[in-house]
N, C-alpha and C positions, 0 to 999 in steps of 0.2 A: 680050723686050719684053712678050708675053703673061704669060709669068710674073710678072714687076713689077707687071703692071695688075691681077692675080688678087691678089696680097700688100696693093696697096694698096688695092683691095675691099675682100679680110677685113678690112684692117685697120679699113678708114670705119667696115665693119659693128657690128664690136667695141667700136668707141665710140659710137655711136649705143644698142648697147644697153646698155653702162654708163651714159650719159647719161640712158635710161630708165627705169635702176634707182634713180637717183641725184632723179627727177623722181619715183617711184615713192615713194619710203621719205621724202622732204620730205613729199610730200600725204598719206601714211598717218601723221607725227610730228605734221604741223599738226592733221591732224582728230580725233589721240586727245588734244593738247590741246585742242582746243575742244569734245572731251565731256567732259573734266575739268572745263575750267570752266564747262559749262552743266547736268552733270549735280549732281541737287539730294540731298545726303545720305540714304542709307537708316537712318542712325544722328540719335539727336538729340545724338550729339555730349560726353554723358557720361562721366566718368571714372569707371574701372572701379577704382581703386588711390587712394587717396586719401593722401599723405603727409602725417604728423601731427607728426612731427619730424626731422630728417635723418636719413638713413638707416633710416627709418621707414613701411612703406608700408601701410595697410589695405584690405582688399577689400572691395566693397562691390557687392555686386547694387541696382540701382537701377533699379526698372518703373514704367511708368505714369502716369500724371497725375492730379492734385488735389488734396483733402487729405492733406496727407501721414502715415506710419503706419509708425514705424524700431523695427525689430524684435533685442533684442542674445539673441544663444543663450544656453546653457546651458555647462555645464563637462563634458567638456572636449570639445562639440559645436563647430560654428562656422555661421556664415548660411545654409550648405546644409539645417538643420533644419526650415527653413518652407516646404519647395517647394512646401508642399501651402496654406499661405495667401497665397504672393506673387502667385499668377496667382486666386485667388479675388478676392481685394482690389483689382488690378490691373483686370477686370472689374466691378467693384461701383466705378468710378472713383476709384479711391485711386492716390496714387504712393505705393508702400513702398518701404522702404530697411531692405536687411537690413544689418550690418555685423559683419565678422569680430573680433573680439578679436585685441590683439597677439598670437602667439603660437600662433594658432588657424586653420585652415584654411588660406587663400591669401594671409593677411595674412605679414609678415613675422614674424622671431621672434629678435629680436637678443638678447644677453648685457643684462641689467640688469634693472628693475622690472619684476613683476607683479601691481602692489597695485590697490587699489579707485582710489585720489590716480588711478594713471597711466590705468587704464580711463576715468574720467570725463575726463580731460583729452584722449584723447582721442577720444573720442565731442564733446565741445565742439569740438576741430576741425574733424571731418567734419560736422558740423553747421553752422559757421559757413560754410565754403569751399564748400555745396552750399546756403547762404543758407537755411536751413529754417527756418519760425516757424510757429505754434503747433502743433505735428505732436501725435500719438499715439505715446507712447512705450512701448514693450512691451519686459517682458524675463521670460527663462525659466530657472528654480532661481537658479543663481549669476546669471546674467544680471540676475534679480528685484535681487539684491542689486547690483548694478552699477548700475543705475537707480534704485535709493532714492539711491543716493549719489550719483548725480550730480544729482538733484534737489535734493535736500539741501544739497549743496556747491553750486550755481550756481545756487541760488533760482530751479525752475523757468525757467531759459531756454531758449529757442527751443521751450518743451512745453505744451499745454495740458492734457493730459490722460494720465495714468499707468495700465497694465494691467500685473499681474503674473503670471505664468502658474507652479504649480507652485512655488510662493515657500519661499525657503529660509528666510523666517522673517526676525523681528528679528533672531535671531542661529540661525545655521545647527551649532552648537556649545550643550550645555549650560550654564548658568552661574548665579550664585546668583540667585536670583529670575526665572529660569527655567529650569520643570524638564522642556523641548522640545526636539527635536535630542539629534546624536547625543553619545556623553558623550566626555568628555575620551579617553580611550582607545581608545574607536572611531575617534576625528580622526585620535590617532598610527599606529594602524593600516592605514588606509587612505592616510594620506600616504608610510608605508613599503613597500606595495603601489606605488603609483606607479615609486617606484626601484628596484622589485625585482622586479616582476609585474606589468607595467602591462596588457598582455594578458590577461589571465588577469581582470582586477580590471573591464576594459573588456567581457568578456564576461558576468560576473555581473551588470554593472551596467544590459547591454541587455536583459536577462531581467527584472530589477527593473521596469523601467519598466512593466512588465501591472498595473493594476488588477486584474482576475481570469484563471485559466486562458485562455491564447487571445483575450485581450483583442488581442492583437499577432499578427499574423498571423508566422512564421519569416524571411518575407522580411525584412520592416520591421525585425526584431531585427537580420539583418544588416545592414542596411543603417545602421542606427542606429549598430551596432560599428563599420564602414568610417568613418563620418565622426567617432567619439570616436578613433580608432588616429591619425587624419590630424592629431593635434595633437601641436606640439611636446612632449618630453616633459618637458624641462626647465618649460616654462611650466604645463603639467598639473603639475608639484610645486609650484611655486611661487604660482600661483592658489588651491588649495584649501590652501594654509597660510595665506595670505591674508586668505580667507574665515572660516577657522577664528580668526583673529585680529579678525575686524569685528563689532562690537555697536552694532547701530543705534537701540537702545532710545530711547539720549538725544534723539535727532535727527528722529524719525517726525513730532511735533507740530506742525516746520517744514512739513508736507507740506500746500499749501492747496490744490490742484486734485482734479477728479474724479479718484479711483482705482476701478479695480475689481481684484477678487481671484477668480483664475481658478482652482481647485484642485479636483484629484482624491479624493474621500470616501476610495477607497483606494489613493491615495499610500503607497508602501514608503519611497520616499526621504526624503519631506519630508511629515511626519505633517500630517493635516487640521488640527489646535493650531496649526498656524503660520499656515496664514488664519487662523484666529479669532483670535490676537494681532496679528497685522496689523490687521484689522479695528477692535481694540476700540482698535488705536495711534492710526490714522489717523483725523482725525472726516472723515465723511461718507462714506468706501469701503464699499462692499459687495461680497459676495461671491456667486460663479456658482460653485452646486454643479456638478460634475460627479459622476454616480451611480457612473455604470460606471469612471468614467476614473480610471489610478492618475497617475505620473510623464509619462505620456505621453497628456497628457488633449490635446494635437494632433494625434495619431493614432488613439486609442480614441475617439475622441468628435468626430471633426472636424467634421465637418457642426453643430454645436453649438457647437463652440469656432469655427469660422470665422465665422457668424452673430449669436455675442452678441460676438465682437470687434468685428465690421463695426457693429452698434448703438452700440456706446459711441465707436466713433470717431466718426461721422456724428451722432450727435446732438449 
C-alpha cells in the first residue's frame, strides 16, 4: 500500500514538473515574440544585392543619408576601392552608394555581356529600385568610361552632376585623330596577359598606380592587388576588349551637367592628355590637378581628392 502511495507521488510529482516546463518554454516563446515585434530595427533595412536581371545580382555598399554620391570602380577593381571616401562622405552627410560591376567583386558574374550597353543598363536599374535622383555620379579609369556612357545613353537621368576620377579618356585606345592612350598593340597585349598571366599583369599594374617612388605605401599595393585578383576573369577579358572598342568622341557634346575632371599629373596608366581632351570635349568641366597623384590619386592624394569631391557634390 505504502509502495503504491510513493509511485503515485512520484508520479503527481513528474507531472506537475513537466507542466512547469511546459508553462515555462510558452512564457519564454511569447515574450521572445513580443521583443520581436517591439524591438525597432538596428538596420535601415537596405539591400545589400540589388538584381538587375534574372539571375543577375549587384552588390552594392549603401551608407548614410542625403545627397546622394554612387561611386562605379575601376577595371578590374570593384566598390571595395573607396573605403577610404565612403565613411568620409558618409560623415560630411552624404548617402553614397558604391556599386560593383557585373563580374566584379561580390556582384555576380554570369556567362554573356561585358559591354559599356550592359554596364549602363545596369547602373539605370540600381538606380531606379533604390529611387535615386539628382545624385553625384563618380567613376574611376574604365569606371570614367562607364559613366560617360551612361550619361550619354540616358540623358543624364537620375544625375546631376558627373566626377571622373583618373579618366581613361575619350577613348582609352589610340586612334586616328587621337594620338592618346595606349596603341593598338599595347591593347592586344594586355588583353592576352589577361588569359595567360592575369597575376602577374595584376601585380605590375598595382605598382603602376604610384605617381612617384613610394607614393603607395607596400600595403595599399597589396591590398589594391587582392581586390583586382577578386574579379572574374573571364569578365577582366571581356571588359577591357570592350573598352578597347569604345570611342566616345562623337557623344561628349551630349554631356550638359557639371563635370569635373579628377587626374593624376603623373598618371602611368592614363596620360594627363586624356583630362585635357576631356576637358576641351565637354563645355563647362574642369579639371583638379592632382600634383603628387599618379593612377591612384584616391590614395596618393586622399585628403584632397576626398575634399574637392565633397565640394562639387554639395555645391
Amino acid at each position: 500500500m505504502v509502495s503504491k502511495l510513493t509511485q503515485k507521488l512520484k508520479l503527481t510529482t513528474q507531472m506537475k514538473t513537466i507542466a512547469l516546463t511546459i508553462a515555462f518554454l510558452f512564457t519564454f516563446i511569447q515574450s521572445q515574440s513580443l521583443f520581436a515585434q517591439t524591438r525597432k530595427p538596428a538596420a535601415f533595412g537596405r539591400e545589400e544585392y540589388i538584381e538587375v536581371e534574372k539571375n543577375v545580382k549587384l552588390h552594392v555598399i549603401d551608407l548614410g543619408q542625403g545627397q546622394p554620391v554612387v561611386l562605379i570602380h575601376g577595371w578590374p577593381l570593384n566598390n571595395e576601392m573607396y573605403e577610404y571616401q565612403y565613411q568620409y562622405l558618409v560623415e560630411k552627410g552624404f548617402r553614397v552608394i558604391g556599386i560593383s560591376l557585373r563580374g566584379f567583386g561580390k556582384s555576380d558574374r554570369p556567362y554573356g555581356k561585358y559591354d559599356f550597353d550592359t554596364f549602363s543598363d545596369d547602373i539605370k536599374v540600381v538606380l531606379e529600385k533604390l529611387k535615386i535622383e539628382n545624385a553625384t555620379l563618380g567613376g574611376f579609369s574604365m569606371g570614367s568610361a562607364v559613366t560617360l556612357h551612361f550619361i550619354t545613353k540616358y540623358n543624364g537621368a537620375h544625375i546631376k552632376k558627373l566626377a571622373v576620377f583618373g579618366a581613361t579618356g575619350p577613348s582609352w585606345k589610340q586612334r586616328e585623330g587621337h594620338p592618346y592612350g595606349i596603341t593598338e598593340q599595347g591593347a592586344i597585349d594586355l588583353i592576352k596577359q589577361t588569359k595567360t598571366n592575369r597575376e602577374q599583369l595584376v601585380a605590375g599594374f598595382g605598382k603602376a598606380f604610384e605617381g612617384q617612388e613610394g607614393g603607395l605605401s607596400p600595403e595599399s599595393i597589396k591590398w589594391l592587388e587582392s581586390i583586382n585578383l577578386n574579379a572574374s576573369p573571364y569578365a577582366t577579358t571581356q571588359a577591357i576588349s570592350a573598352l578597347g572598342d569604345l570611342d566616345l568622341r562623337p557623344v561628349l557634346g551630349k554631356i550638359k551637367m557639371p563635370v569635373a575632371i579628377f587626374h593624376g599629373v603623373n598618371d602611368k596608366l592614363c596620360d594627363y592628355a586624356q583630362a585635357e581632351q576631356l576637358n576641351k570635349a565637354i563645355k563647362g568641366s574642369y579639371i583638379v590637378k592632382f600634383e603628387k597623384g599618379g593612377h591612384g590619386l584616391f590614395l596618393e592624394e586622399m585628403d584632397k581628392f576626398n575634399s574637392e569631391l565633397e565640394k562639387f557634390a554639395r555645391n
